[in-house]
N, C-alpha and C positions, 0 to 999 in steps of 0.2 A: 207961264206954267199953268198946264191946265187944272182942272179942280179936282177930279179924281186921282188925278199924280200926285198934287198936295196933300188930297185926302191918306191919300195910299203912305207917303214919307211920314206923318204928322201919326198915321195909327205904327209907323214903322218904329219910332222913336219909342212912341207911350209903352210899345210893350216892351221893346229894351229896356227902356229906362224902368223897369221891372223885374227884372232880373236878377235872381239875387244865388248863390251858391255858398251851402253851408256846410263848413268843415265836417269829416268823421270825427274830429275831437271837440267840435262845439255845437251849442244849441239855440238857436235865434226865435226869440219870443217877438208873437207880431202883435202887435196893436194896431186896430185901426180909430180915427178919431181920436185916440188917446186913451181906448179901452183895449185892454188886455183881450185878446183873444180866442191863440192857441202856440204852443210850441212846435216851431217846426224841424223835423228832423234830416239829418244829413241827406246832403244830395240837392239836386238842380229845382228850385223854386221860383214862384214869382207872386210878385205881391201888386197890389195897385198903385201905382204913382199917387204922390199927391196925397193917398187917402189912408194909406196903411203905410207904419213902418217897421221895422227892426232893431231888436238887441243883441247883441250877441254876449253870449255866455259862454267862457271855456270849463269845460268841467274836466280838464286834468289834474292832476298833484300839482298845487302852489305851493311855492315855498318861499318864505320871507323872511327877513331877519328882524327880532326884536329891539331895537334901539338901547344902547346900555343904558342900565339904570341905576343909581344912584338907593346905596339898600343900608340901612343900620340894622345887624343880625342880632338876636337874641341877647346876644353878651356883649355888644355895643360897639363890635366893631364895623367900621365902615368899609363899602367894598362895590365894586361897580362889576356888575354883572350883565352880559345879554346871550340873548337865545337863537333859537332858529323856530318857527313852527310848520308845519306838514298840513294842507287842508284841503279838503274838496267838495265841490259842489257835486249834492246826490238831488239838488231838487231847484231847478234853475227859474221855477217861478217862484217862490218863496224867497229865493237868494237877491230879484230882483225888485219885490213889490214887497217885500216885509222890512227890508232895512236900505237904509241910504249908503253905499259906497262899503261894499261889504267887506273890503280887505281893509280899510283905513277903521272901521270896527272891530274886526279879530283883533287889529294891530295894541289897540287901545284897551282891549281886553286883557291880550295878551303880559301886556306891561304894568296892568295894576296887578294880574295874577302873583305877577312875578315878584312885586315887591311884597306881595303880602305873604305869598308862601316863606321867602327868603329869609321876612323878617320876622317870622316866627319861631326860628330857627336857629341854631347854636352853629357858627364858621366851621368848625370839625365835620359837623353834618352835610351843610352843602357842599364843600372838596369831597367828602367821602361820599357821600351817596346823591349824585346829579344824578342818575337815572331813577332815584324817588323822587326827588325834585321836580322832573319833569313830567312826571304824571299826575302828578298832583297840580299844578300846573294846567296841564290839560285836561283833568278831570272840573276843571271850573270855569274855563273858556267853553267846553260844550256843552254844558249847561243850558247855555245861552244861545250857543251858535246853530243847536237843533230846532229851536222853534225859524231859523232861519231856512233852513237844506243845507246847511253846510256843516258837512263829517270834519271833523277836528282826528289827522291821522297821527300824530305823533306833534310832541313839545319837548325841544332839546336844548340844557344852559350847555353854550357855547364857550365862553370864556369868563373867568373869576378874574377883577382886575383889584388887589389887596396895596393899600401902603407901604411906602417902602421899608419903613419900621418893624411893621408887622413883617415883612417878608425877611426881616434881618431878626428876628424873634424866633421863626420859623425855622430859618434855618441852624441857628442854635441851638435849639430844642431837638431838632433831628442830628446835630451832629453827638450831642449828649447822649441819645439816646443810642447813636451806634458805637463811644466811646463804654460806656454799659454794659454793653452787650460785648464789644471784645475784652474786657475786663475778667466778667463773670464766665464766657469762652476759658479765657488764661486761668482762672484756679480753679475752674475744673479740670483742664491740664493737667497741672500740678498735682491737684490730690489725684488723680487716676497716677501720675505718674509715681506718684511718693507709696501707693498702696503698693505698686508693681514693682518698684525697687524695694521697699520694703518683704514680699514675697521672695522676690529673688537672693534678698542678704540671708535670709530664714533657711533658702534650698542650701545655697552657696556653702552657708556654716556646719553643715550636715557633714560635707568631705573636706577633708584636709585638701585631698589631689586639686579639687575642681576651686579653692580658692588661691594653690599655687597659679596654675593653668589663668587664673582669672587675674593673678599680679602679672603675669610674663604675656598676656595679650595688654595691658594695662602701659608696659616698658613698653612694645611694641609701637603702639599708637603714638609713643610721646618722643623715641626714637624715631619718626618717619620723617622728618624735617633735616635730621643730624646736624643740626646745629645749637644741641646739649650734650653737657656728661650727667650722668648719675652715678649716684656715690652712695655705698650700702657702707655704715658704719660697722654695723652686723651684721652674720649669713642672716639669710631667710628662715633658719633653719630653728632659731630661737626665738621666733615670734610665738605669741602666745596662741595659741591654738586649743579650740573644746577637746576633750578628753573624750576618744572615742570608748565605746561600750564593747569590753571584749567577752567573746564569745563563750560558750559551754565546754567547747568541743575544742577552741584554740588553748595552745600550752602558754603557761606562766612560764615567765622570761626568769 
């Protein structure tokens, strides 16, 4: 092989092997020798073989799950809790020369946050309000995570894992409390119904007519089956009844 042929294959490789093509969703930080350089932006690059290399960095939405953790609450009970967190890189030198392995640090962040928020806290509060939970939460991961480039987008508890005791506590407590409440349902009932029958005996005694009519729809309902007799020992007609008020203008009997 002659020597410009070799020369020719040998510079054909070097710039190949130079070659380098950077996602639109990520950003490849070049050093050469081992010093930071510049960031290169999406699209067809090349760098120097041998003397320059590459990082690559995605600056999408990460998302990772918090490891359960092991949390004694406020009131002392125990309870195993994990999350989710939301994160992204706004500054991808910073994310790569400020901190060592920047997702296995959120991560570590993330899990003491969590027990510390958790355990300052009464069990009623974290069930009831995981979405203060997890701002708070993320209001002390980014803290931290800003002198890095990395925007902290959101911090989410995922699952509450309680004793089974406690979960058999719980749900007695709830069954009592809807036992309670259909209770106090039923004598209100009652009393609305006791004042309304009460109004109606007060119209009812006003007419003689309208408390016959109310004994003979009374027979009625109790005759629909016809499988009774009823037995009047006396007419209807001698039951005691109010003394109606006779009039000015009506004659004495």
């Amino acid at each position: 092989m002659s020597p410009p042929i070799l020369f020719t294959l040998i510079l054909g490789l070097f710039l190949l092997a130079g070659i380098r093509v950077v996602f639109e969703y990520k950003r490849a930080l070049k050093f050469r020798f081992g010093k930071y350089v510049k960031t290169l932006q999406p699209g067809f690059r090349w760098i120097v073989p041998f003397v320059e290399t590459i990082q690559m960095v995605d600056i999408r939405v990460i998302t990772f799950n918090v490891v359960s953790q092991e949390v004694m609450t406020e009131d002392n009970v125990p309870c195993s809790i994990d999350g989710v967190v939301f994160f992204k890189i706004i500054d991808p030198e910073k994310a790569v020369l400020e901190v060592e392995e920047y997702k296995f640090a959120i991560t570590q962040l993330a899990q003491a946050a969590l027990r510390d928020v958790c355990g300052k806290v009464e069990l009623d509060t974290i069930l009831s309000k995981r979405e203060e939970m997890g701002k708070n939460i993320k209001s002390i991961v980014e803290l931290e995570t800003k002198e890095w480039g990395i925007e902290i987008i959101d911090v989410k508890i995922k699952d509450i894992q309680l004793p089974e005791n406690m979960k058999r506590m719980m749900a007695n407590q709830a069954e009592a409390e809807r036992s309670r409440r259909a209770r106090v349902i039923l004598a209100l009932a009652e009393e609305q119904a006791a004042r309304k029958l009460l109004e109606a005996g007060k119209l009812i005694d006003q007419s003689p007519s309208a408390i016959k009519l109310r004994l003979y729809q009374t027979l009625s309902h109790i005759a629909a089956e016809k499988n009774s007799t009823i037995l009047f020992p006396f007419p209807e007609e001698v039951l005691p009844r109010k003394a109606r008020k006779r009039s000015k203008t009506e004659p004495k009997e």
